[in-house]
N, C-alpha and C positions, 0 to 999 in steps of 0.2 A: 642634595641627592647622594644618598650613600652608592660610594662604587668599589669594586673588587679591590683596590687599594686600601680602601675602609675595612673591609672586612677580613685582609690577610693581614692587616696593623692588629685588628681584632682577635685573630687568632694566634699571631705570632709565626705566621707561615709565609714561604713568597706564593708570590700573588699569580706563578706560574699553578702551583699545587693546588690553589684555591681555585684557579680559576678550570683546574681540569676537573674539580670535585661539583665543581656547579654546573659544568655542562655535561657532565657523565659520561667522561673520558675516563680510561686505565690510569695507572702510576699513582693512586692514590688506594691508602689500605681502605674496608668498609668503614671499621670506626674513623677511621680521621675523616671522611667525608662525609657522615653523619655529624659529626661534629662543626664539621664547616660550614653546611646547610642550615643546623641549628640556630649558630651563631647568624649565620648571614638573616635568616627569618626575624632572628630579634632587634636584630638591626634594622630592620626593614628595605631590606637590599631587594631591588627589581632586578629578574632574571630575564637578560635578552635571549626572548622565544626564538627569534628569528638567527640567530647565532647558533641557539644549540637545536635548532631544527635542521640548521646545515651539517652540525656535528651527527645528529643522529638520523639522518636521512631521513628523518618524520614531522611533519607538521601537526602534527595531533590533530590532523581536520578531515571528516566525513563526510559528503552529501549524498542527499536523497533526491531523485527527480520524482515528480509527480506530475501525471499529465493535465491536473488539473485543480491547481490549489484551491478552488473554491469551492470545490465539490468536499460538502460534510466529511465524509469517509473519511477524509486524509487528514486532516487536524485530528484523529486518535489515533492514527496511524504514526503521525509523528509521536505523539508521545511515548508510544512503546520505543522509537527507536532512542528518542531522545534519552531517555532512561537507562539506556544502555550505554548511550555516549557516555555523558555523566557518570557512571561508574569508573570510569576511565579518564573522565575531564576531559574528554575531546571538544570540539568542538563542532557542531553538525550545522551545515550549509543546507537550505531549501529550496527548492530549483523549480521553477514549473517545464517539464520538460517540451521541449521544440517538437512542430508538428511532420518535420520532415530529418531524414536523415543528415543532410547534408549539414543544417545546424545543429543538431547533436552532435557529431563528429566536431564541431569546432567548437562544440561549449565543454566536451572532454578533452578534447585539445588545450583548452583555455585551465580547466579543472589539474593537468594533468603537469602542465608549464607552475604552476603552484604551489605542486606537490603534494596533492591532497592524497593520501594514505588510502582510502578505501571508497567507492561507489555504491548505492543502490539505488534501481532503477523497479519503477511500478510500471505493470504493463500500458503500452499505448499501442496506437495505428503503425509504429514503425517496429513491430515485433520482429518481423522477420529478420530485419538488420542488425538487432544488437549484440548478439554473440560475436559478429566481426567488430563492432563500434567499443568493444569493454576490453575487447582481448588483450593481455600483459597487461591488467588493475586487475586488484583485486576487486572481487565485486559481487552481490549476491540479486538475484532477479525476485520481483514481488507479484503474485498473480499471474502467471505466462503457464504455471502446465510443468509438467519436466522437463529441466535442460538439459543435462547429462554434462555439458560444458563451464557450465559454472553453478555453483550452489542455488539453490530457489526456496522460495517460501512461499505457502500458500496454502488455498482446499484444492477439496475437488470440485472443480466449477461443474463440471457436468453432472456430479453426482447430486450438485445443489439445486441443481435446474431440476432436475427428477424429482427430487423429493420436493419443490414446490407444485410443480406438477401435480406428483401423487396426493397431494395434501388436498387439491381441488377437484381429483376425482373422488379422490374418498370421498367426497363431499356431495357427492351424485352428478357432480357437472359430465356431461358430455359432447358439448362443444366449446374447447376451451382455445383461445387467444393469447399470442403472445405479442408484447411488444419487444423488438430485439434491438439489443445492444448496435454500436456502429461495427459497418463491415468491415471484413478484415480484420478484427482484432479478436485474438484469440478466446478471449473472456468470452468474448459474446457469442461465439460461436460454439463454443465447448457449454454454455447454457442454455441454449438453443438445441441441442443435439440431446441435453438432459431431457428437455421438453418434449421433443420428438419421440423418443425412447420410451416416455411415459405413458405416452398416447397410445404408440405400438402394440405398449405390451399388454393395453389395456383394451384393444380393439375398436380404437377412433378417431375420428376423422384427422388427419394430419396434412400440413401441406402450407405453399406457399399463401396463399388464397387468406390462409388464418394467422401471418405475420406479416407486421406492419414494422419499420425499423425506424429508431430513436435512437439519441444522441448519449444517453447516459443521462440527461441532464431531464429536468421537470418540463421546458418548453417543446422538447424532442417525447417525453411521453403524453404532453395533450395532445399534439399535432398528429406524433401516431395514435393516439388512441380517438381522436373523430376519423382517422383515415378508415381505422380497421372498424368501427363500427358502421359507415356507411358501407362497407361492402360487405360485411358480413354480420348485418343485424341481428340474428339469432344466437348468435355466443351468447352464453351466462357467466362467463368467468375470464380473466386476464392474467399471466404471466405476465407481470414486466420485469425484465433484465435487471433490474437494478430497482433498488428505495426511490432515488429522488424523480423514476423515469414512471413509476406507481405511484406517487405522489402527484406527476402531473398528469395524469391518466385519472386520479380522483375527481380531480376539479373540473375534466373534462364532461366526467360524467354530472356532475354537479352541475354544470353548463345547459347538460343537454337535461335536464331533470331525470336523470337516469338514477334511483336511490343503491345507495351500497351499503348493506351486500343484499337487501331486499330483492332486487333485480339484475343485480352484477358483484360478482364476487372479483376480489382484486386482492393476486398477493405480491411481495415485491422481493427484494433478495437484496441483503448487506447488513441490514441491522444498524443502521444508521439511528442518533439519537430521536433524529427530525421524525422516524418513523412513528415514534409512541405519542406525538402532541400531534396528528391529523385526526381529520372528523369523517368516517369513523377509524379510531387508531387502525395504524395498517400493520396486517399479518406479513410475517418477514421471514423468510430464512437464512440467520443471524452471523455472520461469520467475526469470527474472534478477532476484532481489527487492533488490536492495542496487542494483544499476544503476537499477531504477526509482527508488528514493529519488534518486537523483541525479538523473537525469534531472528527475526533477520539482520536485529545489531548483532546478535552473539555470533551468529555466521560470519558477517565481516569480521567480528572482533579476533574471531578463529583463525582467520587465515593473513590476519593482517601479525598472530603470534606463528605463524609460518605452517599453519596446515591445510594446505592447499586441494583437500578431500573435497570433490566439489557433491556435497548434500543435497539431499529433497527433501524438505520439511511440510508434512501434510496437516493442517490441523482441522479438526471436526467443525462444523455447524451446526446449526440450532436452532428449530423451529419455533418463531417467538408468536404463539397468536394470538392477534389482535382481536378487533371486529369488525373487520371485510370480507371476512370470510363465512357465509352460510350455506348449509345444505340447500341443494336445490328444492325449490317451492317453498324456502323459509323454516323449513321444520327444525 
């Protein structure tokens, strides 16, 4: 095993100079520690991370919580951010994040005792807590809305709910259903609100009566979507909050012999891949999930180089359609 001894024999230097050129300490000119890097490389000298992460206050490590690793979304979601680490050679931690505050606080606690250099966190059920739970990391918020307190990335949820909305009136629907997101979390309700707003402006029916609420997940959109068709049989069309909550809200109707979009039109929101291989492919509107990971490594990456602007990063969506969606009476 070549060591620091090895490599200031190699360079003809003490092994004090060498060893402050390796962990990227002062007292060493740029060319000579270029030189000594060099040399230590062809030698094949291992640099202890853990030594000069104490010297430079940095671990070169990121995480991401997600509240729900299994849910599609997030596997291209990482990859944007991954991509960003990687330009850096960081390394980035995958978290599924805790359903209550009090465990979040000790998995940042735990994150924090580490020394992990920068945080990000995707919206969940404990929205309300986290700007106390991040405060002094750095750290950028994914999907929550405007923080004002720390940098975010995101759409506009509300404005995504609207325009799938509008998508199914354009479409002649006039009693339209929504499956909603879980309560209390902000996503769901600022998509919701889109939905309402749509209805409004278009002069129809609105109300609780016409949302059933689901889990984010495919078994939380069947279960809402027989809830809402037994009490409100004459809807032609469905909002669901989410890809995989319209996905299971498909199969429902499949269940009940309910054809789509012949007699039910269904569109969902995320743009998930799982979306384009259902029968009939599901109309979506599409949010840029690989650009958000990016977007919010380079945010970390920003302030982790000491610019502490805390930003709103909004990025557009995209109406991807499928063939769940038809004008009413099939024309």
């Amino acid at each position: 095993m070549v060591t620091v001894y090895d490599v200031a024999q190699a360079c003809g230097l003490s092994i004090a100079s060498v060893s402050r050129a390796l962990n990227g300490q002062p007292g060493v000119s740029q060319r000579t520690a270029e030189r000594i890097c060099l040399i230590a490389d062809q030698l094949g000298y291992q640099r202890n991370e853990v030594a000069r992460s104490l010297v430079a206050k940095s671990t070169q490590t990121i995480a991401l919580f997600v509240p729900d690793i299994t849910n599609p979304f997030f596997p291209e979601l990482v990859k944007g951010v991954q991509s960003v680490a990687d330009e850096r050679d960081l390394l980035l931690l995958l978290l599924d994040a805790p359903r209550s505050a009090v465990a979040l606080s000790a998995r940042l606690a735990a994150l924090r005792r580490k020394q992990v250099d920068g945080i990000l966190l995707v919206a969940s059920d404990i929205d309300a807590d986290t700007e106390e739970l991040v405060a002094g990391t750095p750290a950028v918020l994914l999907d929550r809305g405007r923080s004002g307190r720390h940098a975010s990335v995101g759409v506009d949820q509300e404005a995504a709910g609207f325009a799938a909305t509008r998508h199914l009136i354009d479409a002649g629907h006039t009693r339209i259903g929504h499956i909603a997101g879980p309560q209390g979390l902000a996503v769901s309700e600022l998509r919701r609100a889109g939905w309402e707003r749509a209805l409004r402006e278009a002069g129809l029916p609105v109300g609780d009566h016409l949302v059933a609420v689901g889990d984010f997940e495919e078994e939380g959109g069947h279960r809402a979507g027989a809830e809402l068709l037994q009490r409100e049989p004459g809807i032609t069309a469905v909002f669901a909050a989410n890809d995989l909550s319209a996905i299971g809200f498909l199969a429902c109707c499949s269940v009940r012999g309910i054809p789509v979009p012949e007699q039910m039109s269904v569109i969902g929101l995320d743009g998930i891949g799982l979306s384009r291989y259902t029968t009939p492919m599901l109309t979506t509107i599409a949010q840029p999930i690989r650009e958000l990971g990016v977007a919010a490594g380079r945010l970390l990456l920003r302030q982790l180089d000491g610019d502490g602007q805390a930003l709103d990063v909004v990025l557009p969506t995209t109406l991807v359609e499928g063939a769940s969606v038809s004008r009413r009476g099939g024309a």
